[in-house]
N, C-alpha and C positions, 0 to 999 in steps of 0.2 A: 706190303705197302697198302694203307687203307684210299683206294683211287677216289673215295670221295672227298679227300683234300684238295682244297683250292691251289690250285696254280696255275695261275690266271696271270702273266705280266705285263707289266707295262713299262719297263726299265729299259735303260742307254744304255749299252755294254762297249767299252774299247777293244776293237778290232784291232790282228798284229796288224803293225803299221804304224798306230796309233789313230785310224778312222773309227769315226761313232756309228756303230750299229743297232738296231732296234734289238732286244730281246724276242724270244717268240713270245706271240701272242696268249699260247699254250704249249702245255709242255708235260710230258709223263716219261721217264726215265728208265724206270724198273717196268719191270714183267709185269704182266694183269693175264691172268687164266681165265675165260670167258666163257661157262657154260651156256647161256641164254644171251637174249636181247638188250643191253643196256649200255645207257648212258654213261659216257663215261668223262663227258666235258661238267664238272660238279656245277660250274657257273655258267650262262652263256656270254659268248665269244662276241662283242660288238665289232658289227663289219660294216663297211662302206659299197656301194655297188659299182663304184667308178674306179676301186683298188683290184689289184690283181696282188693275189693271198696262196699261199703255198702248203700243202699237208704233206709233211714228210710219217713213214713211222714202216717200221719192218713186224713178220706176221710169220707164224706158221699156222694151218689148219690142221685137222687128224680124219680121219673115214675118209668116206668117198667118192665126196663133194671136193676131190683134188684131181690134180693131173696124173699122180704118180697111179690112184686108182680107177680113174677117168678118163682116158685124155681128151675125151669129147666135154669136157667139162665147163672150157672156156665158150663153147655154143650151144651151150645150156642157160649160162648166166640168166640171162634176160627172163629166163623162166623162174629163177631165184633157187635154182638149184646150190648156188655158192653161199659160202660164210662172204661178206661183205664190212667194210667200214664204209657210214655213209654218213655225209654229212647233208644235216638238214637247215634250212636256210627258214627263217622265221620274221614278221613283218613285226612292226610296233605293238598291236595288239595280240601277240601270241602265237596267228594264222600260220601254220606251215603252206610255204609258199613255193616250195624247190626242192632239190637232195640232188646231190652229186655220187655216184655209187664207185666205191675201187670195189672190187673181189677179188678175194684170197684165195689162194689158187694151186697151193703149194707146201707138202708135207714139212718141206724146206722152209727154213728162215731166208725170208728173200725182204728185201725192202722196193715200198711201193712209193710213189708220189706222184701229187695231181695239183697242178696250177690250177684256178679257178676264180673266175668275177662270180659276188653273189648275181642272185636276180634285182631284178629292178629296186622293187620295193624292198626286200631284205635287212634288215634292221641286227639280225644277229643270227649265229651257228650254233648249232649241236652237235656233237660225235655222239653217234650211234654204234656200237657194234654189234653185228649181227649174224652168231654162228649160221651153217645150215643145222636143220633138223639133226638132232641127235649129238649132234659132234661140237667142238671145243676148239678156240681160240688161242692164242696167244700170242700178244702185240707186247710191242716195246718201242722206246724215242723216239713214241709221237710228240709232233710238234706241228702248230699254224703258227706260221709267221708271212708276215711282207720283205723278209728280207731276203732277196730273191736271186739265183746266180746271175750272172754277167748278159750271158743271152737271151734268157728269161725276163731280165731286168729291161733289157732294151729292147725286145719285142712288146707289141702290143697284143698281140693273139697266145690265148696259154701254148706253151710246148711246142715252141719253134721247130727244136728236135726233141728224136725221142730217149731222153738223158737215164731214166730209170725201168730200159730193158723191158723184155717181151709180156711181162703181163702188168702192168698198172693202168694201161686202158685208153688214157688220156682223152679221157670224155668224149671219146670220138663213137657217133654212131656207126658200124659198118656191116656196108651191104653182105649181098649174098657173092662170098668165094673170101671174103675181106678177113683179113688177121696181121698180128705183131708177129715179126720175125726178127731175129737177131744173127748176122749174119756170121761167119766163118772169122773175118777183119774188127766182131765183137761190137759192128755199131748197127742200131736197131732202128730197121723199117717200117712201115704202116701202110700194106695193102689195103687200101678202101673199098675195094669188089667195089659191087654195082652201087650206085648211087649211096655212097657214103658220106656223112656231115661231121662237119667239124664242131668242137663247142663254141658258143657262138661267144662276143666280144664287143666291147663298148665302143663306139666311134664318135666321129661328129660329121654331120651335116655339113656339105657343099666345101670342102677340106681334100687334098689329097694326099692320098698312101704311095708309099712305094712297098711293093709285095715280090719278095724274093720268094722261088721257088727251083727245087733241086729235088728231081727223080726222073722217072722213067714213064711213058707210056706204052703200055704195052700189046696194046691192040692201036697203035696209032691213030687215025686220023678218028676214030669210035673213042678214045679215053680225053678226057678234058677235064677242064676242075674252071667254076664260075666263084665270083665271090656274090654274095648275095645280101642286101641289104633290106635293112627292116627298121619301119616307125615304130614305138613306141606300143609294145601290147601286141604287136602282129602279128598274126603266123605266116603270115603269106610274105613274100617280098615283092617290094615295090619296084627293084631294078637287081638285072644278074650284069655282072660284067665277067667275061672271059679272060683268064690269066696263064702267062705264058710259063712253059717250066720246060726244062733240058736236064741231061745228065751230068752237064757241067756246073748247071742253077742258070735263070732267065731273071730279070727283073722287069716288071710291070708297073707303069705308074697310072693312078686311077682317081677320078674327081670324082667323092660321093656325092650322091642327090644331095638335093633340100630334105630336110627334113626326118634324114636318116641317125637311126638313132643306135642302132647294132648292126652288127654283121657275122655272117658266118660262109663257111664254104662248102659246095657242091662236087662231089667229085664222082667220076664215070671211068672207076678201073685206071687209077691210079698207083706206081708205088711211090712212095713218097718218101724223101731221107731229111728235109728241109724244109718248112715254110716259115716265113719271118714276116711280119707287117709295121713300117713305121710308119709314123706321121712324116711329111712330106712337104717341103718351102714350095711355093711356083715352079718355081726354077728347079732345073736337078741337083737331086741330094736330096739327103733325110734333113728335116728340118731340124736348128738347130737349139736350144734351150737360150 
């Protein structure tokens, strides 16, 4: 297949049921062998920054920059030890503005996936693929689309759970002890070790959330997770607020500032099997449409 064919869509497709689905935005079906760095999106991807957009696609690496000859590999990443697909986020004029990074990880055909809001200004995407040094790729059923599963769809924070197993990352920065484990019962946790962050997420201003929350603390009254809120270009935040969680799940209702424009989470040695964030009436309940 020559991958610099367009397929780019923009089509309805009838979903069984008979409900209207969007097509994915992008889509690559067959195999692509990846010796070096390249582009493999032919057109770029027009996005919105207020959508929340989904990359599905499955991967094997070879050397070793893998687990099977690494297995320190996945605390390597950050150093770009790993083959990586990244997508890069681009403003009007061209300016690379973001990237989002999955790392492959795995001699194995595993499939990866990463919910994700562009950045601010963002105007459109690129797929980038990007072996490590010396070594070879191969991807298959990549696809961006907005058409998003159930819990996904009704969370506002990407990756309420962690649906796509121990290594797709889920944009979460995490501290030091932190990692994805998949338990024995087959459903997958998110140690954040020390100060771990979440990717961060669109909100509005003086609005409130209800933020469900379902893990473990395991140094007690020491583990905690704050949600944290941010104007507009900031790095700092302007308000943390404290959110409850249990092994059962806690719900937390929260009225963000004036003037808050994103949000993300704080977390101090957490495990985490759950978080969800909706919008929120006055009154209790998730607000309704």
């Amino acid at each position: 297949m020559n991958f610099l064919t367009p397929i780019v869509l923009f089509l309805v497709l009838l979903a069984p049921g008979g409900r209207l689905q969007a097509a994915p935005l992008f889509e690559i079906l067959e195999p692509l062998a990846i010796p070096k760095s390249t582009i493999i999106t032919p057109e770029p991807i027009p996005v919105d920054p207020e959508k929340k957009y989904l990359l599905t696609f499955s991967a094997n690496a070879t050397g070793e920059s893998t687990l099977e000859a690494n297995p320190r590999i996945s605390i390597q990443v950050k150093k770009g030890f790993a083959s990586q697909l990244v997508i890069e986020f681009f403003d009007a004029g061209g300016g690379k503005v973001g990237t989002t990074e999955v790392s492959i990880l795995s001699k194995s055909l595993r499939v990866y996936g990463r919910a994700f809001y562009p950045p601010p200004v963002a105007t459109h995407l690129k797929l980038n693929l990007i072996p490590a040094k010396g070594e070879q790729v191969e991807v298959q059923n990549v696809r961006v689309t907005q058409e998003l599963p159930e819990l996904e769809k009704a969370a506002i924070n990407p990756h309420p759970t962690f649906e796509f197993g121990n290594l797709s990352g889920y944009g979460y920065i995490l501290g030091h002890g932190g990692g994805i484990y998949t338990r024995p019962d087959g459903k997958t946790v998110l140690n954040t070790g020390f100060a771990g962050i979440s990717p961060m997420f669109p909100v509005k201003p003086d609005t409130f959330y209800q933020i469900y929350c379902r893990g473990i603390l395991p140094l007690g009254r020491k583990s905690n997770l704050t949600l944290q809120c941010f104007v507009e270009d900031s790095k700092k935040p302007i308000k943390s607020m404290r959110v409850n969680i249990s092994q059962q799940g806690e719900t937390t209702k929260l009225l963000l500032p004036l003037k808050t424009k994103q949000a993300n989470f704080l977390f101090y040695h957490v495990i985490l099997e759950e978080l969800r964030v909706v919008e929120s009436s006055r009154s209790n309940g998730p607000k309704t449409p």
